[in-house]
C-alpha positions as CSV (number, residue, x, y, z in Angstrom):
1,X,0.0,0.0,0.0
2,X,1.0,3.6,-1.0
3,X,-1.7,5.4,0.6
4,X,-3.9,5.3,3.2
5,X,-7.0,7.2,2.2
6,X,-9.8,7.2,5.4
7,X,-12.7,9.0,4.9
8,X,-15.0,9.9,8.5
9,X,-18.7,8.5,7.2
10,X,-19.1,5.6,4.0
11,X,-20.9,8.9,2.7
12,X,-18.0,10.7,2.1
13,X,-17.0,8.4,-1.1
14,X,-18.9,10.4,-3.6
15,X,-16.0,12.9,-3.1
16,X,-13.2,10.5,-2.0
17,X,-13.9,8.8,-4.8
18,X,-11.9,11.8,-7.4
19,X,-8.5,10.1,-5.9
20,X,-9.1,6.4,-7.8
21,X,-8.5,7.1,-11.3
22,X,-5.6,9.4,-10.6
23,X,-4.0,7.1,-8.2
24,X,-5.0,4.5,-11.1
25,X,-3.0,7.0,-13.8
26,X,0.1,7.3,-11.6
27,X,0.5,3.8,-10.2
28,X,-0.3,4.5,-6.7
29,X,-1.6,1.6,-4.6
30,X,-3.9,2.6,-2.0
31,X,-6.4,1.6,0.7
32,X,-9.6,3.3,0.8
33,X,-11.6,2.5,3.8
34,X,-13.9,4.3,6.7
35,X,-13.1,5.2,10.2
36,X,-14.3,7.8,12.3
37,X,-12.5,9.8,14.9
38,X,-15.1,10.3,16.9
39,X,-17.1,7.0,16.7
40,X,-13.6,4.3,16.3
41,X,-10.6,5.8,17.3
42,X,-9.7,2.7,17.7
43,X,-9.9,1.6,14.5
44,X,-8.2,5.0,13.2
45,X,-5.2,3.9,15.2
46,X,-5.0,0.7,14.0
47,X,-5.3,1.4,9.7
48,X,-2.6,4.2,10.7
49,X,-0.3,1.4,12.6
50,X,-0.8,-1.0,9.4
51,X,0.2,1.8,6.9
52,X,3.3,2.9,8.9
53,X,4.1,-1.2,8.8
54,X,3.1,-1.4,4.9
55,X,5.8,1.3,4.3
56,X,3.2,4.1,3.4
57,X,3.6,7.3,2.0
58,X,1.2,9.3,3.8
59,X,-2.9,9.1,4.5
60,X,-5.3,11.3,2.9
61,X,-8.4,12.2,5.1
62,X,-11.9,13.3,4.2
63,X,-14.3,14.8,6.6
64,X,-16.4,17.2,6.9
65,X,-18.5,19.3,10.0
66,X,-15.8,18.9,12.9
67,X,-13.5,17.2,11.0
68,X,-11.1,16.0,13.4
69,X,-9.8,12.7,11.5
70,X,-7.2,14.2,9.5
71,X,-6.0,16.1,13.3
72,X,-6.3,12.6,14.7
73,X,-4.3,10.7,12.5
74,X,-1.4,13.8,12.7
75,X,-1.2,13.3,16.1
76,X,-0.9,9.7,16.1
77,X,1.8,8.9,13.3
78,X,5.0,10.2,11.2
79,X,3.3,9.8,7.9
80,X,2.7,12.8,5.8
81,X,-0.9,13.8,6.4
82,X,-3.4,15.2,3.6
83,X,-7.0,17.0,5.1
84,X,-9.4,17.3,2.6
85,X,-13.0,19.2,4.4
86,X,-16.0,18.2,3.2
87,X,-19.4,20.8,2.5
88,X,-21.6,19.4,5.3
89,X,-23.7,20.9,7.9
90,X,-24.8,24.8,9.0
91,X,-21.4,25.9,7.3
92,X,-21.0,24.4,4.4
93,X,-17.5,23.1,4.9
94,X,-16.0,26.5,6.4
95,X,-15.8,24.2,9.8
96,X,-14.8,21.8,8.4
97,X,-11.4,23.5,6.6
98,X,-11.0,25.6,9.5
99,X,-10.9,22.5,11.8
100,X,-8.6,21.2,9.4
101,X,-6.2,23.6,8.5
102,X,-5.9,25.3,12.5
103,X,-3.0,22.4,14.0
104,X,-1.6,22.9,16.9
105,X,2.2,24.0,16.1
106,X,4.4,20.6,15.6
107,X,1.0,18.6,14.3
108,X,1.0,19.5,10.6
109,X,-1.6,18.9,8.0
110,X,-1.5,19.8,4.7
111,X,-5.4,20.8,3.8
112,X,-6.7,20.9,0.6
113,X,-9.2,22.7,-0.9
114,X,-13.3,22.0,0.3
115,X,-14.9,19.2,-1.8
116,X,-14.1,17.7,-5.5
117,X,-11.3,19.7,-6.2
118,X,-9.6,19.1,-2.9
119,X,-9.8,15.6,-3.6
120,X,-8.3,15.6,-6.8
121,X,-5.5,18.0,-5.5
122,X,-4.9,15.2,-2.8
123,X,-4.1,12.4,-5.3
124,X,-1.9,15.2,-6.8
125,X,0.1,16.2,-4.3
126,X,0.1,12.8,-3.0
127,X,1.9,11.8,-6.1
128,X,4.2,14.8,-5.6
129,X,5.8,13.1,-2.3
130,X,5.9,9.8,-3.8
131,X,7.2,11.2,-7.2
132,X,10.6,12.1,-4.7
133,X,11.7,8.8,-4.5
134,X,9.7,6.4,-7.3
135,X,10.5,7.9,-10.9
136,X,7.5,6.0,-12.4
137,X,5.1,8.1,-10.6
138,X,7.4,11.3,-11.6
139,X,7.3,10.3,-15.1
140,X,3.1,9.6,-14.5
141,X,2.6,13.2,-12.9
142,X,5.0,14.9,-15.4
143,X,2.4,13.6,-18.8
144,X,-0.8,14.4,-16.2
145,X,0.6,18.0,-15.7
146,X,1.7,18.3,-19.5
147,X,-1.8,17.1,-20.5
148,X,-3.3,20.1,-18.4
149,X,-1.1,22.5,-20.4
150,X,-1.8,21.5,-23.7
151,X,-4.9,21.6,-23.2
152,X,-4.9,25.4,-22.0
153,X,-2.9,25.9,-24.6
154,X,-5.4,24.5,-27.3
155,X,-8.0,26.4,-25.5
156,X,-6.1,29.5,-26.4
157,X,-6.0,28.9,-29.8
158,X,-9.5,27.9,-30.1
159,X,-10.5,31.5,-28.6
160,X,-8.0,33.5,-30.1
161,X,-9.4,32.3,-33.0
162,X,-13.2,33.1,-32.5
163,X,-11.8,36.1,-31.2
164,X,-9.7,37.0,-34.3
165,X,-13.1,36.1,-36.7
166,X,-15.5,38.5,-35.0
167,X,-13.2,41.2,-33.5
């Protein structure tokens, strides 16, 4: 396993789910499972203690309202640690990524944007610390990132051209 990926509630796979096909893209292996903070902390302990023993790269966390797994999982291990808050509740995420992203000083997590796009960031910066030591998923990230900028660039084109016809 590469990556631990917890997510608080079974709900919370509609927007966990963003991280499979990149993972799938760059080769990264990972475990994608549910445990709460508040309801098994136990259990939280325990996928943390098996992904430390796998040889791990980090966890990714999704939660949203209090979202304290991400926190939780910080406290508890050496692994890099990825937040991702979820839109849920009176605030629409805003707890959730400002329970995320206000550690305590020496109990870092790197928080990503609220929702989809958090997610997808996730896999992607995930791939970042792997792509340090495994050149495969280097090589993987560096065609996903070229991809993005062609196709800005042929976006550019497309307009500047529509642009050029009726200016």
């Amino acid at each position: 396993m590469d990556v631990l990926v917890l997510m608080g509630s079974a709900n919370d796979y509609d927007v966990a789910k963003r991280v499979v096909p990149l993972f799938r893209r760059f080769g990264i292996d990972a475990h994608i499972t549910v445990a709460s903070a508040h309801r098994t902390p136990a259990r939280v302990e325990s996928l943390v203690r098996q992904a430390e023993a796998d040889g791990a790269y980090g966890v990714i966390c999704f939660a949203g309202m209090a979202a304290h797994l991400a926190g939780v999982v910080a406290g508890t291990t050496h692994l890099p640690v990825i937040g991702v808050p979820l839109a849920s509740g009176a605030l629409d995420g805003l707890d959730a990524l400002l329970a995320t992203v206000q550690m305590p000083s020496g109990v870092p997590v790197a928080t990503m944007a609220i929702g989809p796009a958090g997610a997808s960031n996730a896999a992607v910066f995930m791939a970042r610390v792997i792509g340090c030591t495994r050149t495969d998923v280097a090589q993987a990230l560096a065609d996903y990132t070229a991809e993005m900028r062609a196709k800005v660039t042929d976006g550019a084109a497309k307009v500047e051209a529509l642009a050029g016809e009726g200016a």
